[in-house]
Steps between C-alpha positions, in 0.01 A plus 500: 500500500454325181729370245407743263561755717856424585533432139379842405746685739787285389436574151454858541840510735677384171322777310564784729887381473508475145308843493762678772187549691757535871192645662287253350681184647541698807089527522517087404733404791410425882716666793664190568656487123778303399672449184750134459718472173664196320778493759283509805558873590201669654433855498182602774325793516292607176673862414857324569382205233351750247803688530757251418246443241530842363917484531460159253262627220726820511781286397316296261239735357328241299414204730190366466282186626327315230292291683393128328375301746293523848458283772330542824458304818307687795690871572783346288548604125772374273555711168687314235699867359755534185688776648618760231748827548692301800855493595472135496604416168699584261300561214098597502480191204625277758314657821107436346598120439485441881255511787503631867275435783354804625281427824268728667327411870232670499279569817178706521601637163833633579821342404694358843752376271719481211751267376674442199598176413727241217188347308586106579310188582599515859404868513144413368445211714580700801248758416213275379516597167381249284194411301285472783518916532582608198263774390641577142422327218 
């Protein structure tokens, strides 16, 4: 599969969450699914993900992914994201003034994975995301 491919279902992924499309990123995901937060916790199987999915936007109603940056090396896409409507801080003002990783592996157009990650240097470097893949502008 090509880059743009994987970069086209990883994009779309984001979308379909920001959308509330469940059946959507249900139609995006392999069978062998598996969703890894910030802390390391995985959640496998793609109904179980999309439903703890579902449980999170119902308690924040407004969360969004703004994405600003992509990067992509092989089934492996990094999107730069400014989260909005999260629980993770305490004001929205503050919450668009910082960046998440959100990474998708994709294979054969489906999404095999998802993680969420603390946008650092080390984070970055681990992924390959750097100027060498960097498709935005």
């Amino acid at each position: 599969m090509s880059n743009d491919a994987a970069i086209r279902a990883a994009i779309l992924y984001i979308e379909r969450m920001n959308r509330r499309d469940f059946a959507g990123m249900l139609e995006l995901q392999s069978p062998e699914f598996r969703s890894v937060n910030e802390r390391g916790e995985i959640c496998s199987g793609g109904e179980e993900c999309v439903m703890g999915f579902c449980k999170y936007v119902a308690m924040n109603p407004d969360f969004q992914i703004h994405i600003a940056d992509i990067y992509a090396a092989g089934d492996v896409v990094t999107i730069v994201g400014r989260p909005s409507g999260s629980c993770a801080s305490p004001s929205k003002e503050l919450e668009i003034r910082g960046t998440h990783l959100y990474v998708c592996v994709v294979k054969d157009g489906r999404v095999t994975e998802f993680r969420h990650r603390d946008d650092t240097p080390e984070e970055r470097d681990a992924l390959g995301a750097n100027d060498d893949t960097r498709i935005t502008q």
